[in-house]
MARMILUM-940563 format. One record per atom (N, C-alpha, C): residue number from 1; y, z, x. Coordinates in steps of 0.001 Angstrom, whole numbers. Each point is the difference from the previous one (the first is absolute). Layout:
<balums>
{balum NUM,{Y,Z,X}}
...
</balums>
This chain:
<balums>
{balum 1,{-55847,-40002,-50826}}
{balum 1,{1197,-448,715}}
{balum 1,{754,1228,518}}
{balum 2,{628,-426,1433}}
{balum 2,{508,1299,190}}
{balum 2,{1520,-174,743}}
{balum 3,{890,1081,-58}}
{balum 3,{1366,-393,997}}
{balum 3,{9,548,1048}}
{balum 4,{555,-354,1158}}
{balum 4,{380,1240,782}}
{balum 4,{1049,-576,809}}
{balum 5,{669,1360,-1}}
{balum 5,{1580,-160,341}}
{balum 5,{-390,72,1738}}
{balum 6,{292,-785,556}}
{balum 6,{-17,-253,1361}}
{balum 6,{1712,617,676}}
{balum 7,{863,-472,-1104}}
{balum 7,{1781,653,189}}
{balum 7,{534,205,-929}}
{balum 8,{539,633,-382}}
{balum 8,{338,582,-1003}}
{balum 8,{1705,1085,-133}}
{balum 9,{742,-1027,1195}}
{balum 9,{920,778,693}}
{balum 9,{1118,-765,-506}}
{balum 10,{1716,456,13}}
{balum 10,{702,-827,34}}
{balum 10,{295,-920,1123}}
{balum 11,{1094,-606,-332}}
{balum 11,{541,-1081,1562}}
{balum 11,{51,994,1271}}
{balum 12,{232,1154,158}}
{balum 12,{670,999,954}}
{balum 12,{-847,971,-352}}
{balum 13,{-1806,128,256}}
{balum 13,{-886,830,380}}
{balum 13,{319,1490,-182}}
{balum 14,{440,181,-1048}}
{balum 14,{133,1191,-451}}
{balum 14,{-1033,858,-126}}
{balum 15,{-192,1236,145}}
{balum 15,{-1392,644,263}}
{balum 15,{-1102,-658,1121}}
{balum 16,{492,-1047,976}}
{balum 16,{-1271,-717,616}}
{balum 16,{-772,-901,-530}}
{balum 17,{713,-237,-1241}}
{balum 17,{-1077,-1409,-907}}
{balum 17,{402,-977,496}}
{balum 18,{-1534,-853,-152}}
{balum 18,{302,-1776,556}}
{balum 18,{1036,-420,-1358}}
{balum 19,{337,-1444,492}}
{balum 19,{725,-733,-718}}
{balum 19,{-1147,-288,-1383}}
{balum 20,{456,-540,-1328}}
{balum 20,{-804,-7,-896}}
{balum 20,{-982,-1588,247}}
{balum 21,{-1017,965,0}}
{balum 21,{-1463,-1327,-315}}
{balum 21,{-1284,497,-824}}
{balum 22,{-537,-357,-860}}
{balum 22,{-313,388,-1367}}
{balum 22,{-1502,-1536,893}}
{balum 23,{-1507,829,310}}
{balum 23,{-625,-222,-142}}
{balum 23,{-1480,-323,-1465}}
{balum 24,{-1,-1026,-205}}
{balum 24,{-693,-323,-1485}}
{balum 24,{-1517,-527,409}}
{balum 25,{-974,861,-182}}
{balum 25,{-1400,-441,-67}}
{balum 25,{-873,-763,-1155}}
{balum 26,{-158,-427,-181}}
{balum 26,{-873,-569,-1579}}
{balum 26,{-1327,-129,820}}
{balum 27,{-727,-628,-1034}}
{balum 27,{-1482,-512,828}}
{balum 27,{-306,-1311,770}}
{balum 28,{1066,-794,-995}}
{balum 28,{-16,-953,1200}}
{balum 28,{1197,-649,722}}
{balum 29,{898,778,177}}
{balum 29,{1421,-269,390}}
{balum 29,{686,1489,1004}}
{balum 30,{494,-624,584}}
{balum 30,{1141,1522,692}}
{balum 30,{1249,-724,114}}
{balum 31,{829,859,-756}}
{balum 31,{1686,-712,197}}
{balum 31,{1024,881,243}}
{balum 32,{933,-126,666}}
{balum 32,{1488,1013,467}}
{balum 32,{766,-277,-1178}}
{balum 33,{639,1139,-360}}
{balum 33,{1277,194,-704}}
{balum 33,{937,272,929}}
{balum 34,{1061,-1054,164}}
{balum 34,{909,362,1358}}
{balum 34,{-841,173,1195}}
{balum 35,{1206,-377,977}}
{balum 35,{-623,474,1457}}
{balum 35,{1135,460,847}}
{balum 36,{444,915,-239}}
{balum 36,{1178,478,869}}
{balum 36,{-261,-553,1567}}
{balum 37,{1319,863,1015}}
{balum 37,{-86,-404,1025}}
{balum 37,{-1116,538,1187}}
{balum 38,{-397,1355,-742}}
{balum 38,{-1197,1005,614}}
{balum 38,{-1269,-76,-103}}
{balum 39,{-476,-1667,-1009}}
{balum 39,{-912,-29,-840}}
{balum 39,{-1249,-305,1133}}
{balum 40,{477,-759,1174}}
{balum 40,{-1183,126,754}}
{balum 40,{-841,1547,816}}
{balum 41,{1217,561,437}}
{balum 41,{-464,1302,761}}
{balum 41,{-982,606,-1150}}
{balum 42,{416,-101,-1755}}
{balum 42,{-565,1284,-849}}
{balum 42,{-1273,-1232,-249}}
{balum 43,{-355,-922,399}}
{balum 43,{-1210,-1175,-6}}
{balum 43,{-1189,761,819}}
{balum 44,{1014,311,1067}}
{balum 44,{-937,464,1660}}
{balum 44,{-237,1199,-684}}
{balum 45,{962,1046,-86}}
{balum 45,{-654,1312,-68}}
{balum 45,{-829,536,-1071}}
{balum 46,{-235,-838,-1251}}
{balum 46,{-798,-55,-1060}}
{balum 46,{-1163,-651,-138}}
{balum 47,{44,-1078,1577}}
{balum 47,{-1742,-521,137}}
{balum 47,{83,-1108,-1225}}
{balum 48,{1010,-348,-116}}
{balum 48,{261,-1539,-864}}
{balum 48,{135,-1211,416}}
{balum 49,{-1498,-1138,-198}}
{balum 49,{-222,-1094,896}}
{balum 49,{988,-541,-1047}}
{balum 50,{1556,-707,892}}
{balum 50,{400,-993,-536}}
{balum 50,{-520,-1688,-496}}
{balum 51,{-830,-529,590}}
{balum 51,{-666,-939,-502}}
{balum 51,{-753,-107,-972}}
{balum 52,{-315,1924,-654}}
{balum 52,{-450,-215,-1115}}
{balum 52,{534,-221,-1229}}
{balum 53,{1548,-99,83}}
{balum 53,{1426,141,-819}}
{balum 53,{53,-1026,-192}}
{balum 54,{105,-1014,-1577}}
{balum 54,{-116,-1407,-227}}
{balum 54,{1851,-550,-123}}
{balum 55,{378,975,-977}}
{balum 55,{789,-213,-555}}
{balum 55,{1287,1165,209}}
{balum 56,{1577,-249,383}}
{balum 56,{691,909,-159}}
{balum 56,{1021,117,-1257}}
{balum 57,{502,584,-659}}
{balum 57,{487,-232,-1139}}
{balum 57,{1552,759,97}}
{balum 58,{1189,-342,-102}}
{balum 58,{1482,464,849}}
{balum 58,{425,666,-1393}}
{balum 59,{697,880,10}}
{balum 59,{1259,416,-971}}
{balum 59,{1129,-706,152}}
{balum 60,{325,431,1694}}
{balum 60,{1272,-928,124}}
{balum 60,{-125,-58,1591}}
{balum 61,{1580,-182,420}}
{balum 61,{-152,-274,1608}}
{balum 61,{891,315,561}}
{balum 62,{-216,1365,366}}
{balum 62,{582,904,507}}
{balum 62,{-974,507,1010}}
{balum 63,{493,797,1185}}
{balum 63,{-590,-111,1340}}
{balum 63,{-1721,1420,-416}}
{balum 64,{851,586,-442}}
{balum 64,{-915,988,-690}}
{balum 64,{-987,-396,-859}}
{balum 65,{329,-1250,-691}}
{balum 65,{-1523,-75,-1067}}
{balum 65,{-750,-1607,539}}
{balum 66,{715,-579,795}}
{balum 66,{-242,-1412,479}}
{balum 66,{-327,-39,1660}}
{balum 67,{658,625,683}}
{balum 67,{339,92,1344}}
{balum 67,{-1454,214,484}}
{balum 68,{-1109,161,53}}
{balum 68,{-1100,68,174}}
{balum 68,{-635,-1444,525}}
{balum 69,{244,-1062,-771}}
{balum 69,{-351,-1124,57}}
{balum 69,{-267,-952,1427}}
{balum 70,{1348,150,999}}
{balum 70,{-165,-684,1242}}
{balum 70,{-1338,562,308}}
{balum 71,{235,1145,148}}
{balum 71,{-932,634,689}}
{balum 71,{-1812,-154,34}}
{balum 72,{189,-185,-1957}}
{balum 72,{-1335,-143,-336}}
{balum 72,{-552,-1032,209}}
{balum 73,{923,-1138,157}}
{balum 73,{-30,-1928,415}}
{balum 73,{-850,86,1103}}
{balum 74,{487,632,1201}}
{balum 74,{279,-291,898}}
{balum 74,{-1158,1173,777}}
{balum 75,{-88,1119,-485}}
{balum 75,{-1486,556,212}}
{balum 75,{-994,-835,-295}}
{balum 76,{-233,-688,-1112}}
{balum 76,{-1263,-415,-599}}
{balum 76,{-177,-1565,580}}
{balum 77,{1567,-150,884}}
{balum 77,{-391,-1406,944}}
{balum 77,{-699,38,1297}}
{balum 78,{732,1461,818}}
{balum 78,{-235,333,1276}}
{balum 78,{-1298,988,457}}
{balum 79,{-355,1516,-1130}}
{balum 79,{-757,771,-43}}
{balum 79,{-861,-197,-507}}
{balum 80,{90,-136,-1627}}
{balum 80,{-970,233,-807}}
{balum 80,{-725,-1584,-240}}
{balum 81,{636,-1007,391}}
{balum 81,{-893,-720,213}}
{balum 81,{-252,-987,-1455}}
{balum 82,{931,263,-950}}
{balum 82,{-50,-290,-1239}}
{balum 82,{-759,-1330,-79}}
{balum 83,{-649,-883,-1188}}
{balum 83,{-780,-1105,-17}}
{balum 83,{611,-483,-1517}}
{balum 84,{-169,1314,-791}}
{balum 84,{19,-149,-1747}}
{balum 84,{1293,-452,63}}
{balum 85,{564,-429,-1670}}
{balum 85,{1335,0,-478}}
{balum 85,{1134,883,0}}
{balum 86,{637,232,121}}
{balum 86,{998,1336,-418}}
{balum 86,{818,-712,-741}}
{balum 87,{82,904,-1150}}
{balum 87,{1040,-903,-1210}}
{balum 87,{1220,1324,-235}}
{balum 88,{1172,-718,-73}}
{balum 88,{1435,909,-345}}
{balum 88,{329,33,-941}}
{balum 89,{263,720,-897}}
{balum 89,{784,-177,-1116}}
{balum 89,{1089,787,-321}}
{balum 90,{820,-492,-168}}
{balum 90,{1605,846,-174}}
{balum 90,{807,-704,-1137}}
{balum 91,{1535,84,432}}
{balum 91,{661,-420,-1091}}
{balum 91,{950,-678,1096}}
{balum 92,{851,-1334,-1202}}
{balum 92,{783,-855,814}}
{balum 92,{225,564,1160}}
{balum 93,{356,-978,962}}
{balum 93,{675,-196,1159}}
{balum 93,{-1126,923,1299}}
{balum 94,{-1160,236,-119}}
{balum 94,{-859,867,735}}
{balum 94,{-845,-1223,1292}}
{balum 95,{-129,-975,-865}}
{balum 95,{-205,-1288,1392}}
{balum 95,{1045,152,1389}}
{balum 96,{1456,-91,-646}}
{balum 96,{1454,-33,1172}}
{balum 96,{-214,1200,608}}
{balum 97,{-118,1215,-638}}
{balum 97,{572,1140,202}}
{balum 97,{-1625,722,1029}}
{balum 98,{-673,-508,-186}}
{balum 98,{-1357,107,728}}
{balum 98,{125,-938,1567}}
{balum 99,{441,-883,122}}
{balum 99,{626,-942,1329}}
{balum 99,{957,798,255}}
{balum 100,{965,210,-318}}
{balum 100,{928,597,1072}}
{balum 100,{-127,1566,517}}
{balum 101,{-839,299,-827}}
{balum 101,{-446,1494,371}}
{balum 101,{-708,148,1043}}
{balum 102,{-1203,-990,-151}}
{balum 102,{-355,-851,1400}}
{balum 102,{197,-533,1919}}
{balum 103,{1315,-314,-1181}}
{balum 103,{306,-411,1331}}
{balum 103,{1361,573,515}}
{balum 104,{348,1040,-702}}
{balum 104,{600,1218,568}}
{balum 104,{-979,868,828}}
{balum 105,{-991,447,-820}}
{balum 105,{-933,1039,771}}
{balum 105,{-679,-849,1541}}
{balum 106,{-387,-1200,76}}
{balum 106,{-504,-813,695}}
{balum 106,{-8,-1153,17}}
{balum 107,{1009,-508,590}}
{balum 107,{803,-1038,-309}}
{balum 107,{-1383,-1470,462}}
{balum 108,{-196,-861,-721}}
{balum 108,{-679,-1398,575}}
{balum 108,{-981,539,-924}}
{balum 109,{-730,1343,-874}}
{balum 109,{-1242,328,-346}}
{balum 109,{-195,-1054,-1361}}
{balum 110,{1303,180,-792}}
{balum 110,{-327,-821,-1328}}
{balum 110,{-617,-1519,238}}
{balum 111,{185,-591,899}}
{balum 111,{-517,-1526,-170}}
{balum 111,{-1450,208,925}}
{balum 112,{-768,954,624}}
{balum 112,{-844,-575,916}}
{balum 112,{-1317,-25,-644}}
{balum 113,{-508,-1226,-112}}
{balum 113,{-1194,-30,-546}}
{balum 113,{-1121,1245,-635}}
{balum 114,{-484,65,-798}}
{balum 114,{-905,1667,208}}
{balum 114,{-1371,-1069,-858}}
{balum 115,{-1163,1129,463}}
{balum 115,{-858,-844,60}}
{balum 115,{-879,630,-1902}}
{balum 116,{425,838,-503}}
{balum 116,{421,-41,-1774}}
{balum 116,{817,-439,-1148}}
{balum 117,{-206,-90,-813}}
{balum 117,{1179,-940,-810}}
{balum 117,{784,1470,-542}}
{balum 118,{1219,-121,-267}}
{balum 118,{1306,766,-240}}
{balum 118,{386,-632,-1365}}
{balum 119,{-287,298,-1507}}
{balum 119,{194,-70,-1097}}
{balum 119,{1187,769,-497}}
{balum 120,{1194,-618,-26}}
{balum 120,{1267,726,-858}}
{balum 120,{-95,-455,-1330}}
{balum 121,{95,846,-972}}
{balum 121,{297,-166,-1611}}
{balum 121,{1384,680,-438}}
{balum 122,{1065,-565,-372}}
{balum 122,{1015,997,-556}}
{balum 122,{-318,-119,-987}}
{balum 123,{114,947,-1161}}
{balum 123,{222,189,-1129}}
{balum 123,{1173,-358,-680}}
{balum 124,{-273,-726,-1450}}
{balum 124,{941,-730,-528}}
{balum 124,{834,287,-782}}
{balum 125,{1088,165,-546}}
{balum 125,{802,143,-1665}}
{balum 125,{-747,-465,-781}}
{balum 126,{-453,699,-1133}}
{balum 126,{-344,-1122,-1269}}
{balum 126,{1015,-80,-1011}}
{balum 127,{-206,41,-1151}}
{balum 127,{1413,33,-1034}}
{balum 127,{128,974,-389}}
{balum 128,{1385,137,-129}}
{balum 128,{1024,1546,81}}
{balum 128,{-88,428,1061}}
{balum 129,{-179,1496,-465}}
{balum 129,{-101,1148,822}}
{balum 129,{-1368,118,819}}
{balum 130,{-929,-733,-507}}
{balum 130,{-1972,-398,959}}
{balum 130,{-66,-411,824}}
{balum 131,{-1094,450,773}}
{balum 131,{-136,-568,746}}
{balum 131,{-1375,-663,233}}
{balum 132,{-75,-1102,620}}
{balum 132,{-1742,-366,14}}
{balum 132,{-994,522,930}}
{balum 133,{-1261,298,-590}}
{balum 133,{-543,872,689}}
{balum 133,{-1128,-360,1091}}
{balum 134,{-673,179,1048}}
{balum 134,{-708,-981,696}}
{balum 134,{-1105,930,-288}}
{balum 135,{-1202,-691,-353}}
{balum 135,{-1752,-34,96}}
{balum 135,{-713,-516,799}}
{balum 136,{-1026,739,838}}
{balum 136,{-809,-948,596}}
{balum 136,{-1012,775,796}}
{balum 137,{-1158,-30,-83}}
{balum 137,{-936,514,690}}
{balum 137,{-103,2035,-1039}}
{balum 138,{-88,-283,-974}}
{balum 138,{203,986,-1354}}
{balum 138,{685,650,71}}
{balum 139,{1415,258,1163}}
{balum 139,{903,397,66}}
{balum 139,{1033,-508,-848}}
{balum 140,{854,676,-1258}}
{balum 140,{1271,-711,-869}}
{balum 140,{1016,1403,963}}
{balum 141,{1217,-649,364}}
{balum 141,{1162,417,158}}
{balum 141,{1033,-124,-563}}
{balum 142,{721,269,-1012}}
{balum 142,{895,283,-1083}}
{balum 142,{1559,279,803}}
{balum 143,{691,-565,434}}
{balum 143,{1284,690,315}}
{balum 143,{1042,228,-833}}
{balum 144,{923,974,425}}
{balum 144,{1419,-312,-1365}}
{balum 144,{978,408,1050}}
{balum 145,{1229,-145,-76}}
{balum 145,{1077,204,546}}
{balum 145,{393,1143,92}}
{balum 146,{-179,813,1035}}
{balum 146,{781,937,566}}
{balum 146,{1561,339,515}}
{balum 147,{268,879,-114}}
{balum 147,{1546,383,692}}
{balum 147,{309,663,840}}
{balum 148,{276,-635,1026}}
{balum 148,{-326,236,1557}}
{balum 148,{822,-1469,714}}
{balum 149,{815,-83,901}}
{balum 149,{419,-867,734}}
{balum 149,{-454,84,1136}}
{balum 150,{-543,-924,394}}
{balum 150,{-978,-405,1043}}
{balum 150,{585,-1672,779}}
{balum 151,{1067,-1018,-713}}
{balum 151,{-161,-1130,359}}
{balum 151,{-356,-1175,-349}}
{balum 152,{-1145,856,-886}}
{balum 152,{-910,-824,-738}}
{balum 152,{-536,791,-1247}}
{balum 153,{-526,-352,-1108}}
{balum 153,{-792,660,-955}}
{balum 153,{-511,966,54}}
{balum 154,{40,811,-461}}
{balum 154,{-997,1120,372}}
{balum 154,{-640,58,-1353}}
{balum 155,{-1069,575,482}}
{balum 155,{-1179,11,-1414}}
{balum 155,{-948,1517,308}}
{balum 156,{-141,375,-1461}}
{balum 156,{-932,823,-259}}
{balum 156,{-1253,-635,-380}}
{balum 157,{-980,314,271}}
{balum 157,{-1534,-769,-407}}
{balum 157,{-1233,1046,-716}}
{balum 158,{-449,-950,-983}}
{balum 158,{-1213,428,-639}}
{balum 158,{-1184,-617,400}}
{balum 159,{-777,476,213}}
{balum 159,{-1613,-368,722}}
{balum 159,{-1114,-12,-1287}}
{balum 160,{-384,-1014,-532}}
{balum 160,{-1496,222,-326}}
{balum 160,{-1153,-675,550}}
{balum 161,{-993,986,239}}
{balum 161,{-1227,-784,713}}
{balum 161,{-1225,1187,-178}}
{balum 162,{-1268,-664,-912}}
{balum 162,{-638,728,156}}
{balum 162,{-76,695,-1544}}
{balum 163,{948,-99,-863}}
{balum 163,{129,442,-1215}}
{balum 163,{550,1747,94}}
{balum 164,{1132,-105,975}}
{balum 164,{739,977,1083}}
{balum 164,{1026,-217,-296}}
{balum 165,{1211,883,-131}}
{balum 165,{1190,-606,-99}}
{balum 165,{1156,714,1579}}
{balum 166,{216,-208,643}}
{balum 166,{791,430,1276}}
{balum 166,{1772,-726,-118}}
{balum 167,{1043,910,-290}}
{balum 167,{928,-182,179}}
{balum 167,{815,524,954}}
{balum 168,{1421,-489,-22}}
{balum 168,{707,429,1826}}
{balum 168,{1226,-460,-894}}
{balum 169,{895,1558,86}}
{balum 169,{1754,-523,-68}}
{balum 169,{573,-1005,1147}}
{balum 170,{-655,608,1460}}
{balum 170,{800,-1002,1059}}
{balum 170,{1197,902,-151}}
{balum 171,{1014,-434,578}}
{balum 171,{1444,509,415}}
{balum 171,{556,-101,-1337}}
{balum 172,{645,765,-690}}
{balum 172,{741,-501,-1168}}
{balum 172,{679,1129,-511}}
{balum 173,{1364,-35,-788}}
{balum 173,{551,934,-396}}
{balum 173,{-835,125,-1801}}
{balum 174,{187,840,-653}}
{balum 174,{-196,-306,-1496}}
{balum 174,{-401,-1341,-886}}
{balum 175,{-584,-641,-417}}
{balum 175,{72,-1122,-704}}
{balum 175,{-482,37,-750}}
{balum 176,{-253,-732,-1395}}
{balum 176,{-1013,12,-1112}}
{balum 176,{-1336,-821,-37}}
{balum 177,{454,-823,1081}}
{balum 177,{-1113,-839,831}}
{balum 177,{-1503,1383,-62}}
{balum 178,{800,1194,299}}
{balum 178,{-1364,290,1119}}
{balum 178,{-936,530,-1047}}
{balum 179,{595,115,-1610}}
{balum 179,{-999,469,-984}}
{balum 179,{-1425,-1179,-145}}
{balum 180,{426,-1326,-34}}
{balum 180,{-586,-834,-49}}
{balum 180,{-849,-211,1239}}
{balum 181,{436,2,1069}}
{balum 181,{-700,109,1342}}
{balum 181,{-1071,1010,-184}}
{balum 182,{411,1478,-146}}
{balum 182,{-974,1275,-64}}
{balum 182,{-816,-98,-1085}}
{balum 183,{144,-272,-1312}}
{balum 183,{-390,-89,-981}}
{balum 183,{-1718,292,-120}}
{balum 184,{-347,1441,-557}}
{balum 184,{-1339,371,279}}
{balum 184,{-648,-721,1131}}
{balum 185,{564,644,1556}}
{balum 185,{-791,-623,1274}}
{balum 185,{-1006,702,395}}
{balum 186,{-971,-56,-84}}
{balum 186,{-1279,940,837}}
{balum 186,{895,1071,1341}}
{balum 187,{601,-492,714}}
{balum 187,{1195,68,1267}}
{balum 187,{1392,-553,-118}}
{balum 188,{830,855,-63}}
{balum 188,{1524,-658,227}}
{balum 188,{614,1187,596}}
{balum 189,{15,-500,1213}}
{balum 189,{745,-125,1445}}
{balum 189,{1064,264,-36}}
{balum 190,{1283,1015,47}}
{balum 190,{1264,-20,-106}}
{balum 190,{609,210,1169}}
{balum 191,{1320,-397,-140}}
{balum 191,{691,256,1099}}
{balum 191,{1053,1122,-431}}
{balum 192,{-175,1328,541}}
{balum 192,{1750,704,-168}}
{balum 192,{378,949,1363}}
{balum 193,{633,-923,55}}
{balum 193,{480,88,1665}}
{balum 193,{1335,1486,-395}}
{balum 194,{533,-110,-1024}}
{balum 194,{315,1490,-409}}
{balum 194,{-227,792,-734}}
{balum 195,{333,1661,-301}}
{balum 195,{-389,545,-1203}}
{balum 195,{601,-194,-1149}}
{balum 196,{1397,181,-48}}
{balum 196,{532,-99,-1101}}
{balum 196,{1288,-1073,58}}
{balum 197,{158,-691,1248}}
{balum 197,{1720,-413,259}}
{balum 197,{-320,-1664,-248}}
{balum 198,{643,-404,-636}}
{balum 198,{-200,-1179,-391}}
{balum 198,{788,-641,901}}
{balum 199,{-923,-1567,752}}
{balum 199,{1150,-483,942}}
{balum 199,{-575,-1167,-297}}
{balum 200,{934,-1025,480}}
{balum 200,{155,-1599,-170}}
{balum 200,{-1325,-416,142}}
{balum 201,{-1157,-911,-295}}
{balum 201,{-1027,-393,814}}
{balum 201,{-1624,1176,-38}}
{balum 202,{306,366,-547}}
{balum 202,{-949,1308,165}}
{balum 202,{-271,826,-1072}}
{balum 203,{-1268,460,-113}}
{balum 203,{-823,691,-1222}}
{balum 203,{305,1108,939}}
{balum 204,{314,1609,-1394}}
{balum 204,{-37,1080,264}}
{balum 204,{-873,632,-730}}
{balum 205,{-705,1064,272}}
{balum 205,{-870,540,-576}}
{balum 205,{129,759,-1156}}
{balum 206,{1558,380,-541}}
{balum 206,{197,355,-1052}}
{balum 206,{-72,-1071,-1098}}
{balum 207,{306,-822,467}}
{balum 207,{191,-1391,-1292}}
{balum 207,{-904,-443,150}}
{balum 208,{-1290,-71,643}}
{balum 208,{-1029,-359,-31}}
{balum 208,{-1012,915,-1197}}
{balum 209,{300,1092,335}}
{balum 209,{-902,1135,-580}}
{balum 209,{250,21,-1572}}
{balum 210,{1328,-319,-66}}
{balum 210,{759,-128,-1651}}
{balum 210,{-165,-1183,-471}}
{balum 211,{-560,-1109,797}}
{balum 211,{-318,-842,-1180}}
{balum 211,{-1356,-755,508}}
{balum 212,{-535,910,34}}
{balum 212,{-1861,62,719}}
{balum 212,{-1110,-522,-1478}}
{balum 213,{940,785,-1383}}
{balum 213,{-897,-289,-911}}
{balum 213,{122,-713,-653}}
{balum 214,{1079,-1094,544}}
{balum 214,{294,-1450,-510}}
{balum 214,{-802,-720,548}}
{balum 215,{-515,37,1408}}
{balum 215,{-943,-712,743}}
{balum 215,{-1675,704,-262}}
{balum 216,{-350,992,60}}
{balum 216,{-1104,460,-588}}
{balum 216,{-1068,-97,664}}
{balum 217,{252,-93,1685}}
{balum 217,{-1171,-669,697}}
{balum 217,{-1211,1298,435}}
{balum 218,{-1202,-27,5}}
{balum 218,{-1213,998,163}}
{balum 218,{135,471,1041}}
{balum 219,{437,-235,1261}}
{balum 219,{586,680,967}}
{balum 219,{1261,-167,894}}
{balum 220,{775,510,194}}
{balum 220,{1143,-129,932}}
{balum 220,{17,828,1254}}
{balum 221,{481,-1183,924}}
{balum 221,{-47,377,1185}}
{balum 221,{952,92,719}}
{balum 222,{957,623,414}}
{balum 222,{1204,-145,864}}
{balum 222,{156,-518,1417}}
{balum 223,{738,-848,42}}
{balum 223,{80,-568,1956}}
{balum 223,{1652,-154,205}}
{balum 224,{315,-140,1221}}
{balum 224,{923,-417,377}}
{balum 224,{1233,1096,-86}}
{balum 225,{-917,1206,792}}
{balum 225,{1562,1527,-306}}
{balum 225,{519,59,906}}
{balum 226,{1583,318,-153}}
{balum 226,{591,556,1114}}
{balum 226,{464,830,198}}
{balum 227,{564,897,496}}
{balum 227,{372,1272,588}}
{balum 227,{-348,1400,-958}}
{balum 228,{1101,-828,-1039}}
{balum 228,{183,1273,-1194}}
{balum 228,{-1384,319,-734}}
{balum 229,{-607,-1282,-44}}
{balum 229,{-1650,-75,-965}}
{balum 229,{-797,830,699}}
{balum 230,{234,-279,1790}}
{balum 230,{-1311,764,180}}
{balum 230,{573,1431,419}}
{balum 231,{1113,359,114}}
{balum 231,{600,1711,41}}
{balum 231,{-949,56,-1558}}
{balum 232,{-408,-369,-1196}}
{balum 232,{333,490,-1289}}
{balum 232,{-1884,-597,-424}}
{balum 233,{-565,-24,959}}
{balum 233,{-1497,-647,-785}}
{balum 233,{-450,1560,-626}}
{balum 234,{556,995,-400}}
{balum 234,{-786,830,-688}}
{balum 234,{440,-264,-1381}}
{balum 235,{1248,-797,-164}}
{balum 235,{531,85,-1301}}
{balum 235,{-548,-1062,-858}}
{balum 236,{-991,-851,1095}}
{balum 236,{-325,-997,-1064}}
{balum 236,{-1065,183,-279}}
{balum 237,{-37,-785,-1684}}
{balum 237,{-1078,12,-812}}
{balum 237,{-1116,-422,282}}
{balum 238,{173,-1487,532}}
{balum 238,{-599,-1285,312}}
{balum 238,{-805,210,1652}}
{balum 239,{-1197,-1205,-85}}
{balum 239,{-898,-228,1233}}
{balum 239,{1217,-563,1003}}
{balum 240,{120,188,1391}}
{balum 240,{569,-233,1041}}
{balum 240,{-609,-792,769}}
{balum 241,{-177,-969,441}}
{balum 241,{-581,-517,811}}
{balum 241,{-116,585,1778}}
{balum 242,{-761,-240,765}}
{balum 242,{-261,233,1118}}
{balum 242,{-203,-1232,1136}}
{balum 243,{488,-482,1098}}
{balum 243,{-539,-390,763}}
{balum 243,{-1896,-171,-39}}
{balum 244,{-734,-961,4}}
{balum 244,{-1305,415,370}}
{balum 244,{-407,90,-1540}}
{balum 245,{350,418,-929}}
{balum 245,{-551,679,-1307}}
{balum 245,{-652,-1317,-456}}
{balum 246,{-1528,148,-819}}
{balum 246,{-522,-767,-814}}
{balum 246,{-515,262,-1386}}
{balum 247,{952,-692,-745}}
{balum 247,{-285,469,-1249}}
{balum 247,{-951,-1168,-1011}}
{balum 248,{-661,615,-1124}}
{balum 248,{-1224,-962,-625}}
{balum 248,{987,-404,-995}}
{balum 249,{-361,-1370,-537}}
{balum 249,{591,-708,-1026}}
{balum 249,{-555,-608,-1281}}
</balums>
């Protein structure tokens, strides 16, 4: 199994990175983690047949990790010629918030027939603080609640498939969520959009790094830097992600 960061940028292309989209290979599956709004151009310039993409899987829905979507609809109606399923999966309110995005970007596109079926799944609350997790096609997706205002839920996600474990903070400030999320992951994906400054909504790379051995995961990967992170990539410890980069899982 393998990843590759197709974007790996914040909302505002800092260093020239696409918006974040987290390509997932298995043997018999290919699925997106997020699809920002850049997610088609880094499709094209990476030689990535979208029709081979079954499944997309959301953090949240924000233009940067979601905003991808019209686009990908609506290529795979007009270009690529799509036939297969494309299945969505996000968290509440991603059905609404997927239509009007729609039909902001291109207004009349959400209702016109397409000649593939369009599968939305939100992900559910379970009891308490859980959440329920969706399986299917040997893909398990695990979400937990993130902290991040978006509108809607935002979620960090755990991936197993394959006897693999792939996790993703997603947008989020600190939580205790994310020990359980990361929790010995083959891959866990972080976000620290700063080095040391702690702000509303957002993982920094100092508080990440300090409580790294609460989570304990076999490799860490950093995404989602901005300004100050990448003035300072000599200071970090940790793998960085790249545009383009493919890493084994």
């Amino acid at each position: 199994m393998k990843v590759q960061f197709l974007g790996c940028g914040d909302a505002f292309g800092t260093g020239g990175r696409f918006n974040t989209c987290f390509l997932v290979t298995a043997s018999q599956r290919r699925f997106l983690i997020d699809c920002g709004a850049s997610s088609m151009v880094a499709m094209r310039k990476y030689g990535i047949d979208p029709n081979g993409i079954d499944t997309v899987f959301l953090t949240h829905l924000h233009g940067d990790h979601f905003g991808g979507l019209p686009f990908m609809i609506l290529d795979a109606q007009l270009y690529s010629r799509r036939t297969a399923p494309l299945r969505l999966v996000g968290p509440p309110g991603l059905a609404d918030r997927l239509t009007a995005a729609m039909e902001v970007f291109f207004p009349g596109s959400s209702g016109v027939e397409r000649k593939f079926a369009t599968e939305i799944v939100e992900f559910e609350p379970g009891t308490g603080d859980a959440w329920k997790a969706y399986e299917r096609n040997g893909v398990r997706a695990t979400p937990s609640l993130a902290r991040h205002g978006s509108g809607a839920p935002s979620l960090s996600l755990r991936f197993e498939c394959e006897g693999r474990v792939i996790a993703y903070t997603g947008d989020t400030e600190w939580t205790d969520a994310l020990i359980e999320c990361g929790k010995a992951a083959d891959l866990f994906i972080a976000e620290a959009l700063f080095f040391d400054r702690a702000v509303r909504g957002h993982l920094d790379y100092a508080t990440l790094r300090d409580r790294l051995d609460d989570i304990g995961p076999k490799r860490l990967m950093l995404t989602h830097l901005g300004p100050d992170m990448m003035e300072r990539l000599s200071d970090l410890a940790f793998d960085v992600a790249e545009d383009g980069l493919e890493v084994a899982v």
